[in-house]
C-alpha positions as CSV (number, residue, x, y, z in Angstrom):
1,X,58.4,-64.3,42.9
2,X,56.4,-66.9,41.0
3,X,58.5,-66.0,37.8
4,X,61.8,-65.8,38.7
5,X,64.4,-67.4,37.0
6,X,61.9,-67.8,33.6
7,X,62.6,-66.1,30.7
8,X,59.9,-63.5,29.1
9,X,57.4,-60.6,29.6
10,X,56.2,-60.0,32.9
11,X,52.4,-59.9,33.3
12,X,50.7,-57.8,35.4
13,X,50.7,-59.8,38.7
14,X,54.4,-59.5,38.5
15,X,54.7,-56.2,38.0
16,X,52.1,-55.3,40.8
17,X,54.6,-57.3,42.7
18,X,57.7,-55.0,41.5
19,X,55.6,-52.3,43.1
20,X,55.0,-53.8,46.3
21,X,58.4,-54.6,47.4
22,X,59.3,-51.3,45.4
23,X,61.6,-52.0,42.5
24,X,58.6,-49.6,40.8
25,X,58.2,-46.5,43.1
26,X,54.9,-44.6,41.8
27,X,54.1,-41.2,42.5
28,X,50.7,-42.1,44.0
29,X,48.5,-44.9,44.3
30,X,48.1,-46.7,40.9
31,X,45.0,-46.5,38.7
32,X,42.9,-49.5,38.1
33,X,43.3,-49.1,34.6
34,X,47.1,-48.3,35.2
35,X,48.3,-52.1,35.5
36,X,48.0,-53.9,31.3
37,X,47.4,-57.4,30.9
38,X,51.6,-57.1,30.0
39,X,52.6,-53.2,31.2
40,X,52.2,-50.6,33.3
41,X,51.0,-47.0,32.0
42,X,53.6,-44.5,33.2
43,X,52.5,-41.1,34.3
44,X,53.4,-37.3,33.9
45,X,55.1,-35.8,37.2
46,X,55.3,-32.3,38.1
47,X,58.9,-31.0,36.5
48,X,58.9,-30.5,32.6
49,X,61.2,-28.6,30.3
50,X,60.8,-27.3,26.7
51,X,64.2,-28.3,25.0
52,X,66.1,-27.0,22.1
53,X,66.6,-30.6,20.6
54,X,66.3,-34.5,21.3
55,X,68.4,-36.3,22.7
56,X,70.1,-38.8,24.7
57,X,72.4,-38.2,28.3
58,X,75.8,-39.8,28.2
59,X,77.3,-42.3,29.4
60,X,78.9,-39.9,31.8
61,X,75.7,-37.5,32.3
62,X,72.1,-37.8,33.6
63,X,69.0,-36.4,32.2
64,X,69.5,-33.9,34.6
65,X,73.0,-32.8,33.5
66,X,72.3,-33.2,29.6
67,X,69.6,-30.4,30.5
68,X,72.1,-28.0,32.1
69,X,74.1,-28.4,28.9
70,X,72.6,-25.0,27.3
71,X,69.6,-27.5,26.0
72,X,66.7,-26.1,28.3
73,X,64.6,-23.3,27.0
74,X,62.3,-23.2,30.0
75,X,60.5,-25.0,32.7
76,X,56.9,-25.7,32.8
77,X,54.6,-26.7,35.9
78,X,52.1,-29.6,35.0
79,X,50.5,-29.0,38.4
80,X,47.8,-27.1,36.2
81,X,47.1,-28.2,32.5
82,X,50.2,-27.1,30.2
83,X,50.2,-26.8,26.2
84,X,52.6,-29.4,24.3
85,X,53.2,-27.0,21.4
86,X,53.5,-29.1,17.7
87,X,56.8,-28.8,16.4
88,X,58.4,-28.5,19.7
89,X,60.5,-30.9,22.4
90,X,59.9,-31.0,25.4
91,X,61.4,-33.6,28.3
92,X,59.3,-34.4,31.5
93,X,59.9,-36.3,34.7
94,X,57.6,-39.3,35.5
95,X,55.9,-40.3,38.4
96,X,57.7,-43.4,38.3
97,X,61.0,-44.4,39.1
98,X,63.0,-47.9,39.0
99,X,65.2,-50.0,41.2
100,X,65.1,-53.3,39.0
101,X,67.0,-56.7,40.0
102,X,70.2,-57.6,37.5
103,X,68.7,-59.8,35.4
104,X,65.8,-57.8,34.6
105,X,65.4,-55.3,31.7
106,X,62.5,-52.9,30.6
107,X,61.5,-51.4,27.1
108,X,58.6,-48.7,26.2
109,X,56.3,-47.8,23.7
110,X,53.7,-44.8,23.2
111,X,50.0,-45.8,24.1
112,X,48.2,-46.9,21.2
113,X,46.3,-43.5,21.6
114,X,48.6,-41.3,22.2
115,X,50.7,-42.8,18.5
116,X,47.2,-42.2,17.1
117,X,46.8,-38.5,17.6
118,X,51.0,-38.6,16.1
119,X,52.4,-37.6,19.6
120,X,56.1,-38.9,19.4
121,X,56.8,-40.2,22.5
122,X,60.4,-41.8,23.7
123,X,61.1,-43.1,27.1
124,X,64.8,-41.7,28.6
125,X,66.7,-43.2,31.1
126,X,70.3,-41.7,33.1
127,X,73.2,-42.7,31.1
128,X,71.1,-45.4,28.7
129,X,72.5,-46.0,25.1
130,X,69.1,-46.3,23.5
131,X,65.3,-44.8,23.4
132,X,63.1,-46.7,25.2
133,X,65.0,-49.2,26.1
134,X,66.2,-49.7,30.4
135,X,69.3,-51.7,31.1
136,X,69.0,-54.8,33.5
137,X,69.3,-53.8,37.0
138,X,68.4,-50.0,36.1
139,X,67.9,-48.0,39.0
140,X,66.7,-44.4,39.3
141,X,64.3,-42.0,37.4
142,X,62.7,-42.0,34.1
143,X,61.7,-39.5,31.5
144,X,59.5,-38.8,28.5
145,X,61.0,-36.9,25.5
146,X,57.3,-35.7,24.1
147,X,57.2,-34.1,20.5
148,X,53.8,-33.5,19.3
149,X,54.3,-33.4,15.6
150,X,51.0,-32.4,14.4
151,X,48.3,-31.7,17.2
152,X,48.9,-29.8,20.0
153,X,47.7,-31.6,22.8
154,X,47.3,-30.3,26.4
155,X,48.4,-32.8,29.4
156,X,49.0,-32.6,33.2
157,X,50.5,-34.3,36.2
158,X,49.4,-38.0,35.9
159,X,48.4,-37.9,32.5
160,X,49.4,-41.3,31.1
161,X,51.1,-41.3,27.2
162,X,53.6,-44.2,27.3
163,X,53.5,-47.8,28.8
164,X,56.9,-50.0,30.4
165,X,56.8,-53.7,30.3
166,X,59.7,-55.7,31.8
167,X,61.0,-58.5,30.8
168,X,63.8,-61.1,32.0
169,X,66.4,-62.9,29.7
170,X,65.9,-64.1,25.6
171,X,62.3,-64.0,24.9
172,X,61.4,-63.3,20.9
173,X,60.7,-66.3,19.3
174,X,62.3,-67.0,16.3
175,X,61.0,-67.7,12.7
176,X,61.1,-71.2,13.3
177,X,59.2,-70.8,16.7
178,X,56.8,-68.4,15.0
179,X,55.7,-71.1,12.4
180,X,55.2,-73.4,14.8
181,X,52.9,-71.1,16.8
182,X,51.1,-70.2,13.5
183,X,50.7,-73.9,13.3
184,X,48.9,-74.3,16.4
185,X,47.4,-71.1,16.9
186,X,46.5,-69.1,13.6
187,X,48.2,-65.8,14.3
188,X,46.7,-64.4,11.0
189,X,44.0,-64.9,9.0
190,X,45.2,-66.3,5.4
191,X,49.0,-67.2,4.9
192,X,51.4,-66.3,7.4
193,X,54.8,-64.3,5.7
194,X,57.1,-65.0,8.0
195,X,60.5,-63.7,7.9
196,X,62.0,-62.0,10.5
197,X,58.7,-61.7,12.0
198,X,55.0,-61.6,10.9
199,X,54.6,-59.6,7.7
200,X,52.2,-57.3,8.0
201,X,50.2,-55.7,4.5
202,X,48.0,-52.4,4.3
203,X,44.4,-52.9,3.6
204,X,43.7,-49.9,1.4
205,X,41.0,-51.9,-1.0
206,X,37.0,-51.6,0.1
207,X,33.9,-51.0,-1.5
208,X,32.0,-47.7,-3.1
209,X,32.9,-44.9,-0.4
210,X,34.1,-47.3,1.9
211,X,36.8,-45.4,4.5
212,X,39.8,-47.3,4.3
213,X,42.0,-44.4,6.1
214,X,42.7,-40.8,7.6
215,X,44.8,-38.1,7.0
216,X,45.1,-35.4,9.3
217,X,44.0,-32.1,9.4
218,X,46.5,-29.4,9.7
219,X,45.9,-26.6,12.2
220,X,43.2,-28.1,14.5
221,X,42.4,-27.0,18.3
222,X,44.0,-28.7,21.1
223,X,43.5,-32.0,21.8
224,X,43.4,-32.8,25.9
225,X,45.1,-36.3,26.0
226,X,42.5,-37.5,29.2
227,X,39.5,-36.4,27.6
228,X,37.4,-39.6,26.2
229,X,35.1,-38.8,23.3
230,X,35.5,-35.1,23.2
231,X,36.7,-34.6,20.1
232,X,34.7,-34.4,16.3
233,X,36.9,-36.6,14.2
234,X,36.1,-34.4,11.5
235,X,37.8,-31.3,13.1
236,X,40.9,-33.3,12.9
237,X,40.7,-35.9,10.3
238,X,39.9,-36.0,6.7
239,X,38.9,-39.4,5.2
240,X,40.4,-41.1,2.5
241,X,37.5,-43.4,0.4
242,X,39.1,-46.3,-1.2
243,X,41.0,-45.9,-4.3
244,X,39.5,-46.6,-7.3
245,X,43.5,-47.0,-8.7
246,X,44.4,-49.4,-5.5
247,X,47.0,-46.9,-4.6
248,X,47.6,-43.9,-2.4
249,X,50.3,-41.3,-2.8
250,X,51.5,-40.4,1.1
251,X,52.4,-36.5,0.9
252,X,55.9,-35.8,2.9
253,X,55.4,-35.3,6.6
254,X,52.0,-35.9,6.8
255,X,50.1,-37.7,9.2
256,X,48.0,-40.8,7.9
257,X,45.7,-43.6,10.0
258,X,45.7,-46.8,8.2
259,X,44.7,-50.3,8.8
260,X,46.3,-53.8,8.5
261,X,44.9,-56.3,5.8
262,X,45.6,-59.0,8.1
263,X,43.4,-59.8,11.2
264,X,46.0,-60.3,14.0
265,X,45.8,-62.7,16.9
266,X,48.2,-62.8,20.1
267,X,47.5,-65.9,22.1
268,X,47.5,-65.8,26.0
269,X,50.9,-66.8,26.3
270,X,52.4,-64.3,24.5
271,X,52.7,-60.7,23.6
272,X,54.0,-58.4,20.6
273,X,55.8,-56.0,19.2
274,X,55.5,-54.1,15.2
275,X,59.1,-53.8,14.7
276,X,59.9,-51.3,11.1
277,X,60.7,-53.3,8.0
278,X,64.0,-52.7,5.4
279,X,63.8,-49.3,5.0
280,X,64.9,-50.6,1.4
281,X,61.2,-51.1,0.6
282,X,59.6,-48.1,1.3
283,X,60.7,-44.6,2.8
284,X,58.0,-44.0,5.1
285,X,57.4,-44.6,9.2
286,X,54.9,-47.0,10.4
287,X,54.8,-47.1,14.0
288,X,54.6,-45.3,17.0
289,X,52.6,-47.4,19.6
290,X,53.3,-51.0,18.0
291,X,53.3,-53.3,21.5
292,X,50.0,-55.5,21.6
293,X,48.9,-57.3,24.8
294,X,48.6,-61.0,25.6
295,X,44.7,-61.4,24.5
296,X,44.6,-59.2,21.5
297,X,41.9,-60.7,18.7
298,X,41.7,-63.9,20.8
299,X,39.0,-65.6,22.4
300,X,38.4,-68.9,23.8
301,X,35.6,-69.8,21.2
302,X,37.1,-68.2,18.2
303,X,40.1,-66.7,16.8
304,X,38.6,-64.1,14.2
305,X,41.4,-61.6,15.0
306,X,41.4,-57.7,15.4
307,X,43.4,-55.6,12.3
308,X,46.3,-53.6,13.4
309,X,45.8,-49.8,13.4
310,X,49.1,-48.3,11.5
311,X,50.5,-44.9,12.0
312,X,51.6,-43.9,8.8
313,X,54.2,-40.7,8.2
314,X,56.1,-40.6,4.5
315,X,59.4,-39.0,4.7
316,X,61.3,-36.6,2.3
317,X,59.3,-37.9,-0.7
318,X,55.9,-38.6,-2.1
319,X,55.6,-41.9,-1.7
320,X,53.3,-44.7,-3.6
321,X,51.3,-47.1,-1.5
322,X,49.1,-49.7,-2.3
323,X,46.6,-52.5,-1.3
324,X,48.8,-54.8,0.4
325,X,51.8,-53.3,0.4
326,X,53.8,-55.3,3.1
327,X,54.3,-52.3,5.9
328,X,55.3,-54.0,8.8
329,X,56.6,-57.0,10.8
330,X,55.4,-58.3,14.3
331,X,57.9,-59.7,16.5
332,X,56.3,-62.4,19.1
333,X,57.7,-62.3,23.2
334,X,57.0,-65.0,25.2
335,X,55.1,-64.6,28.9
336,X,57.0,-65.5,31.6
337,X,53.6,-66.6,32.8
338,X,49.9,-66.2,31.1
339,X,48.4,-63.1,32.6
340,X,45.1,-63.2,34.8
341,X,43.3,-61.0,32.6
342,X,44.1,-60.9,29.1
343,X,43.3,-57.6,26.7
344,X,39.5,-57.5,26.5
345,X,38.6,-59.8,28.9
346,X,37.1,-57.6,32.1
347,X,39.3,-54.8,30.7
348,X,38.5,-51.1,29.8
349,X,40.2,-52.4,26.1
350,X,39.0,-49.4,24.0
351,X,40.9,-51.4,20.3
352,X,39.1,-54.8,20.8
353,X,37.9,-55.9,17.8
354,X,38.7,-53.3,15.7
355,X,39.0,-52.5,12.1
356,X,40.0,-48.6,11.5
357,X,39.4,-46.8,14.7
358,X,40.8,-43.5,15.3
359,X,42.1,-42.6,19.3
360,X,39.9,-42.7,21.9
361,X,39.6,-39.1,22.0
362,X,37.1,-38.5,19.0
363,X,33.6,-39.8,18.6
């Protein structure tokens, strides 16, 4: 391959390489839209299990095993549409399975819509130490421990909720790496914070009825995770106008859509991740879908930068939060080459340019 032996995320041509020689085995023929500028989507399969709990196999155990523990409630068929109950677990086989060379690892992350509509979503391998992350030289079947924590969605066989990027050797830049970039290549718009990665501050400030967020609507109807524009945002969202104190108090266990002060650029070469910061300053979740593609808020005549879309959950606590509040860090990856076709550019890209956007699925 073109990129052996260099360190960093794989682009697409690589990986549509991995599934020709079959280090990726797919259930069927992959989508057009399946391949990312620096992923692949992975899809449902067929087998699915409601479970008792999370959690993770063994050392000693598969998936498979774990399941035979006295965890499995009962199996489901996604050969016809099936109900992901709120407030429940469930594990299910994917259409894809893995047969990777030693020096290559993988790592997940929810789609950016399915983190929208607060589906929790962790990849599992056999006898891996870690959520969403694939040891180097992985080989056999994966899974996705889906927890839908406050819509019920309904899915199928090849319905697509969380992405796989591989990735060979050291490839986060460092602090010192990142200011450089910056340097070069505005990654922000304004001053960079950069300290373990590229602070990231909530925008919550706008003008007279302005929307600066959502919250979610309990008890709304289903919400079919393939369906494009079929839901009223209204049914499942209520808007929050920006505060006339600069400050919003996140109830516990609710679900909030927020945005990112900061418009965000990822150059060509490169790719991200929106890593949690010190629990220390804040006891709330940020992220669910936090990768961002080579190509994000970039273009070759001007860098104006798309805002991050943050997935907001307090925990046991009401918690204070207010106009740029640092939420977030972004963690940088190196390519291990520059993708043909970067995020937006001849892609279906539905977050382009965006500012607070809710999933894909409402209009």
């Amino acid at each position: 391959m073109k990129e052996s032996g260099r360190a960093g995320v794989f682009p697409a041509e690589a990986i549509s390489r991995f599934v020709e020689e079959g280090a990726i085995a797919l259930a069927a023929p992959a989508r057009p839209a399946q391949l990312q500028p620096a992923s692949i989507d992975l899809t449902l399969g067929r087998k699915a299990w409601r479970v008792r709990a999370s959690f993770l196999p063994s050392p000693a155990r598969t998936v498979t095993e774990r399941l035979e523990d006295g965890l499995l409630m009962h199996a489901l068929d996604l050969d016809n549409d099936v109900v992901f109950e709120r407030g429940c677990v469930y594990v299910v086989e994917l259409g894809e399975r893995l047969r990777l060379p030693p020096d290559v690892s993988g790592a997940a992350n929810p789609k950016s819509s399915t983190g929208r509509i607060d589906v929790f979503v962790r990849l599992v391998a056999d006898r891996a130490g870690a959520f969403d992350e694939i040891p180097p030289g992985y080989r056999g079947p994966l899974y996705a421990e889906i927890s839908p924590r406050t819509f019920s969605i309904v899915a199928r066989a090849g319905s697509s909720l969380n992405q796989l990027r591989l990735k060979r050797g050291a490839c986060r830049l460092s602090d010192a790496e990142l200011e450089k970039l910056h340097a070069e290549t505005p990654l922000i718009d304004g001053g960079a914070d950069i300290d373990g990665g590229l602070g990231l501050r909530v925008r919550l400030a706008g003008g007279k009825d302005e929307i600066v967020g959502w919250r979610a609507r309990r008890h709304a109807a289903l919400i079919d995770v393939d369906e494009v524009g079929a839901c009223a945002a209204e049914d499942y969202f209520e808007p929050i106008v920006a505060p006339r104190s600069g400050f919003v108090i996140l109830d516990p266990d609710e679900f909030y859509i927020l945005a990112s002060r900061e418009a965000l650029v990822i150059p060509p070469d490169y790719a991200a991740e929106m890593t949690p910061i010190n629990p220390g300053l804040g006891e709330f979740r940020v992220h669910y879908a936090g990768f961002f593609d080579p190509g994000f808020g970039w273009s070759e005549k001007a860098s104006a930068g798309s805002r991050a879309v943050l997935e907001v959950r307090s925990h046991d606590a009401p918690f204070v939060l207010e106009d740029g509040q640092l939420v977030a860090r972004l963690a940088y990856e190196r390519m291990a080459a520059r993708p043909g076709r970067l995020y937006g550019a001849e892609l279906s890209s539905n977050y382009q340019g965006q500012g607070l956007k809710l999933s894909k699925h409402f209009r």
